[in-house]
C-alpha positions as CSV (number, residue, x, y, z in Angstrom):
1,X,5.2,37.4,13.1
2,X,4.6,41.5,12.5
3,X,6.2,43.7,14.7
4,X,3.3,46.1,14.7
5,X,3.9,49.8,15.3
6,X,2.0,53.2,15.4
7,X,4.2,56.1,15.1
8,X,1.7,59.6,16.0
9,X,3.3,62.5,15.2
10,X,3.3,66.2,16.5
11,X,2.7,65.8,20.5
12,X,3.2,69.1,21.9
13,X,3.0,71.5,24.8
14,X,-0.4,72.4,23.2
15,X,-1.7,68.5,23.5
16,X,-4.3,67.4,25.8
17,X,-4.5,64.0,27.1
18,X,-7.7,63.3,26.6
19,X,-7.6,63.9,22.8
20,X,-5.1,61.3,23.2
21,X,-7.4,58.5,24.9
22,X,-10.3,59.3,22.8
23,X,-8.5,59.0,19.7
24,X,-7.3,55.3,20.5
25,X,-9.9,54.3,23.1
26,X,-10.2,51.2,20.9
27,X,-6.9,50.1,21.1
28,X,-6.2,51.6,24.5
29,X,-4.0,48.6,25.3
30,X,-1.5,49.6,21.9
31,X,1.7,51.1,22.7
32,X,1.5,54.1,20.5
33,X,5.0,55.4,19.3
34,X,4.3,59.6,20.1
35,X,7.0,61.8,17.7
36,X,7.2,64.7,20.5
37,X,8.0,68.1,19.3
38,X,10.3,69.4,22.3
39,X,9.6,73.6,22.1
40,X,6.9,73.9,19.3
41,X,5.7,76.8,17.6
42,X,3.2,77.3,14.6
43,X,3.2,74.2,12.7
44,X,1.4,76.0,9.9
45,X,-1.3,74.0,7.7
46,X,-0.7,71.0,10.2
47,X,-1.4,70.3,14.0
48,X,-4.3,73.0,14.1
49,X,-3.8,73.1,17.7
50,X,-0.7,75.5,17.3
51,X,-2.4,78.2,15.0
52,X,-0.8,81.5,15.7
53,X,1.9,80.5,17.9
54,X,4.8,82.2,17.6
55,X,6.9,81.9,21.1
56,X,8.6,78.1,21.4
57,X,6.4,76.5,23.9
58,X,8.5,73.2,25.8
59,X,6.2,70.4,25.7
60,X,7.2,70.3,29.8
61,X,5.5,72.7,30.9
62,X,2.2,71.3,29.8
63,X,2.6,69.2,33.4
64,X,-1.1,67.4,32.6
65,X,0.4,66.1,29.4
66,X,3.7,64.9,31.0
67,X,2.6,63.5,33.8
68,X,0.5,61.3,31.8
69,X,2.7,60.6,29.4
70,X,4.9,59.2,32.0
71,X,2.2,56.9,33.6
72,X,1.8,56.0,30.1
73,X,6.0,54.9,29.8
74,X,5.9,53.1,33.5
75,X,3.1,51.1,32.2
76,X,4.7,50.1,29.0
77,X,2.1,51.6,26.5
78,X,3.5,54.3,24.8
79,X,7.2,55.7,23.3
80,X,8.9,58.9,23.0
81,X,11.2,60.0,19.9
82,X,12.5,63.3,19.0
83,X,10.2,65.1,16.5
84,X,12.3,67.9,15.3
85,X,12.9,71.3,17.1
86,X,10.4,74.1,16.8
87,X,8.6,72.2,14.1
88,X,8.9,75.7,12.2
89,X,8.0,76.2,8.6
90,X,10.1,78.8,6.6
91,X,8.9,79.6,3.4
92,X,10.5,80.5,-0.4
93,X,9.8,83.3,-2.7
94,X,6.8,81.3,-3.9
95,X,5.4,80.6,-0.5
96,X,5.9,77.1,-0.4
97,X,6.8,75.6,2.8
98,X,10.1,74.5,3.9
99,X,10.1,71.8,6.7
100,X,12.8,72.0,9.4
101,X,15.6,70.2,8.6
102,X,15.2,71.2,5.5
103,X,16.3,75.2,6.0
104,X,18.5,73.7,9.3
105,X,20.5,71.5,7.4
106,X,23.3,73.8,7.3
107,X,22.9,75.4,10.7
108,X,26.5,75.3,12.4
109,X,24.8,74.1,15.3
110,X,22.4,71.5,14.7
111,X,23.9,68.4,16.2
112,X,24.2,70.4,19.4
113,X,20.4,71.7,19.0
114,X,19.4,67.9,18.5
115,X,21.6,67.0,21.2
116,X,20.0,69.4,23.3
117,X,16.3,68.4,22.4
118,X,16.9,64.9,23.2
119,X,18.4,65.4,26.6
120,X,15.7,67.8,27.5
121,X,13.0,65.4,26.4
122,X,14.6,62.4,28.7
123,X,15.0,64.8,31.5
124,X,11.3,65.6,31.0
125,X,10.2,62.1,30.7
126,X,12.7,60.3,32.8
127,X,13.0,58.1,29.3
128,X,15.8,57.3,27.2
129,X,15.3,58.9,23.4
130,X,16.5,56.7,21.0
131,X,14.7,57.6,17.6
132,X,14.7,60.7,15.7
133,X,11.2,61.8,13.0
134,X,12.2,64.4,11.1
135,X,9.2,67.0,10.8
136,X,7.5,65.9,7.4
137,X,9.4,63.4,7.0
138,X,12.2,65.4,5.2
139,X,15.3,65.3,6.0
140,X,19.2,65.7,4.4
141,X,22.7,64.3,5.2
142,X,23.8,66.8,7.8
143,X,20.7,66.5,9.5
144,X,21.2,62.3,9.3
145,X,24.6,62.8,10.9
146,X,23.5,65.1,13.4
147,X,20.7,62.5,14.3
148,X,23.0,59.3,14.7
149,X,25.7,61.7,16.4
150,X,23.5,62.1,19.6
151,X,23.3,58.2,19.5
152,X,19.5,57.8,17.8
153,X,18.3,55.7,15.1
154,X,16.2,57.9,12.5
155,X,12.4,56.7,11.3
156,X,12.4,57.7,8.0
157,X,13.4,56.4,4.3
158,X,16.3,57.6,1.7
159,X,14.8,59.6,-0.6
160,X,15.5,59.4,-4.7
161,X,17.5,62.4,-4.2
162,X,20.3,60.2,-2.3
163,X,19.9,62.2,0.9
164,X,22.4,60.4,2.7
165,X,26.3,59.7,3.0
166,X,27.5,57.9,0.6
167,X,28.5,54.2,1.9
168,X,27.9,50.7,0.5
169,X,25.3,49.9,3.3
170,X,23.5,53.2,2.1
171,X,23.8,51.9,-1.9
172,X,22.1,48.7,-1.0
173,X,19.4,50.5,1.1
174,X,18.9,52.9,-1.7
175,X,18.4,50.1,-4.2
176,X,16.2,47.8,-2.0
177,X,13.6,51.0,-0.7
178,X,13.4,52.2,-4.6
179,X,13.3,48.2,-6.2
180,X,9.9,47.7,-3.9
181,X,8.6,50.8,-4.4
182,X,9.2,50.5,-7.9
183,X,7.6,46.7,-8.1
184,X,5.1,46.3,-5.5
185,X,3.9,50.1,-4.6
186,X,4.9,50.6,-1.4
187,X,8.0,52.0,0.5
188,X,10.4,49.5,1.9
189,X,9.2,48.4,5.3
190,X,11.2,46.7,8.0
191,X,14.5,48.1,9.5
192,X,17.8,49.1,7.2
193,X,20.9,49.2,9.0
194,X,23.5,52.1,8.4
195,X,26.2,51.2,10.1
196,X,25.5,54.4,11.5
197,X,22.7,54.2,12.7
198,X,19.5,51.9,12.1
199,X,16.2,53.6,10.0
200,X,12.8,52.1,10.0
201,X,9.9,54.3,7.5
202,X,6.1,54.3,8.9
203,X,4.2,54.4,6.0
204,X,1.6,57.5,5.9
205,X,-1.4,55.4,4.1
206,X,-3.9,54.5,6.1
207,X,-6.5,52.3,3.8
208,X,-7.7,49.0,4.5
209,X,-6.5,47.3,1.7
210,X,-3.0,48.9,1.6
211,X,-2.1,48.4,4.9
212,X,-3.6,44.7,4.8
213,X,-1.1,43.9,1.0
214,X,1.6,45.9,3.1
215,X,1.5,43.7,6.8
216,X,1.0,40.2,4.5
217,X,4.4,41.0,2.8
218,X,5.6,41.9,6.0
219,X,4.4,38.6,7.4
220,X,5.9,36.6,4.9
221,X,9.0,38.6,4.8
222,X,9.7,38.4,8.7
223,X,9.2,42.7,9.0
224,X,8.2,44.3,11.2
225,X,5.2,47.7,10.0
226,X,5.4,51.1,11.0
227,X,2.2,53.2,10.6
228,X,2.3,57.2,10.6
229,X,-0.7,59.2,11.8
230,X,-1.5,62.2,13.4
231,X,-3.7,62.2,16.4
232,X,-5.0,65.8,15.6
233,X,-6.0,64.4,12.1
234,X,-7.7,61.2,14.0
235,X,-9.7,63.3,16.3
236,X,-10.9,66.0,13.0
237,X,-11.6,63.4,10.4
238,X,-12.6,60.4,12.4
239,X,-14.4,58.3,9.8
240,X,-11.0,58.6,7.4
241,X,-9.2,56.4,9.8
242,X,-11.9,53.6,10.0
243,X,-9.7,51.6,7.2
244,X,-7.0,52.0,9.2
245,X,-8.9,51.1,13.1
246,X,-10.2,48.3,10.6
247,X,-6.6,47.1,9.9
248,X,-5.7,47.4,13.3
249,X,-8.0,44.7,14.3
250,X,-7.8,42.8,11.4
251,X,-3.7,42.5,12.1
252,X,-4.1,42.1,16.1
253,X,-6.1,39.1,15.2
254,X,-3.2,37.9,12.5
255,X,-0.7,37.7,15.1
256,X,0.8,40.8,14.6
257,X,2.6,42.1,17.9
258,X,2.0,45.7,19.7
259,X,5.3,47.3,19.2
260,X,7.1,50.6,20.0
261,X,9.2,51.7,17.9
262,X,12.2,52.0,20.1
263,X,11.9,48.2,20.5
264,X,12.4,47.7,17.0
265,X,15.9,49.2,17.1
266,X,17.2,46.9,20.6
């Protein structure tokens, strides 16, 4: 059995519910995993819906967008993690873009900003927050440790630059994620316990036949599948993600099981 989940990231203040239901009006029923970003700004050459935002909008007081959001978490059909801060780019001499806990990684205050952000998204949402997504899916040790110091679990995967702390629980997980990425193409799916904390990756590929090789080595593996999208992206490029509604259905009908991605952690 495949513990199922779709993790949808950059939900905003600038967000508008019914982008959200027409992106997954044929799945309506699937408890999509939203990455919320707490006080967005400019997410340049991403979420197009925050072009030339420079002010730190809190996703609360777009009230449309919480209250149904909320209806959404009564009813058991969608989950809330932490998707950065700001979501702010900085960018090098070069120009190339530096994702956020990248250039905060040092910041004397992070943990506290994170902790912060998290209480103000369960205040918001009347939810507990349980999962960090680092914007980009980039990430380094301080920014780990200020992630599993305000009690979350983080989805994301140990890069070949080691970014994590040292330990024999991270060794393993290092050699495991790289061995079946090395050997079968794919990032390690499934959950990796830290002692720490608890990580699960949501793979960014959204064809058909990926995703299908990817949930039967799940399947036989007893793991559960993450899946990353972008509802923005959905909504702008429908016919791209026909593979991946395609897979949807063709997993639903394999006995894969609607998941959130909190769930996965309990």
């Amino acid at each position: 059995m495949v513990k199922l989940i779709i993790r949808d990231d950059d939900c905003n203040f600038f967000t508008r519910p019914e982008d959200l239901e027409y992106v997954y009006r044929s799945i309506s029923d699937f408890p999509v995993t939203f990455a919320v970003v707490p006080e967005v700004t400019d997410v340049y050459g991403g979420c197009p819906d925050t072009i030339n935002n420079t002010t730190p909008r809190p996703v609360g007081e777009n009230k449309k967008l919480v209250t149904y959001l909320k209806q959404k978490l009564e009813e058991g059909k969608c989950d809330i993690t932490l998707h950065g801060v700001y979501h702010g780019y900085k960018f090098d001499k070069d120009g190339k873009k530096i994702p956020e806990m990248i250039w905060r990684n040092n910041e004397p205050d992070l943990c506290e900003n994170l902790g912060r952000c998290k209480k103000y998204l369960e205040e918001t949402f009347d939810y507990p927050i349980n999962c960090f997504v680092a914007p980009s899916n980039r990430i380094l040790k301080e920014g780990v440790r200020a992630v599993y110091s305000n009690g979350m679990n983080y989805s994301g995967i140990i890069a070949s630059s080691f970014n994590r702390e040292f330990s024999l629980k991270s060794f393993v997980n290092y050699i495991k994620r790289w061995s079946i990425r090395l050997f079968l193409g794919f990032p390690y799916p499934g959950v990796m316990n830290y002692g720490t904390h608890l990580e699960m990756n949501a793979t960014n590929r959204t064809s058909y036949d990926f995703l299908k090789k990817l949930f039967h080595y799940c399947d036989k593996h007893d793991m559960s599948l993450a899946i990353n999208v972008h509802y923005w992206h959905i909504r702008d490029n429908e016919e791209h993600y026909k593979g991946f509604f395609d897979f949807i259905d063709y997993a639903l009908a394999h006995g894969a099981v609607p998941t959130r991605m909190s769930d996965c952690f309990k």
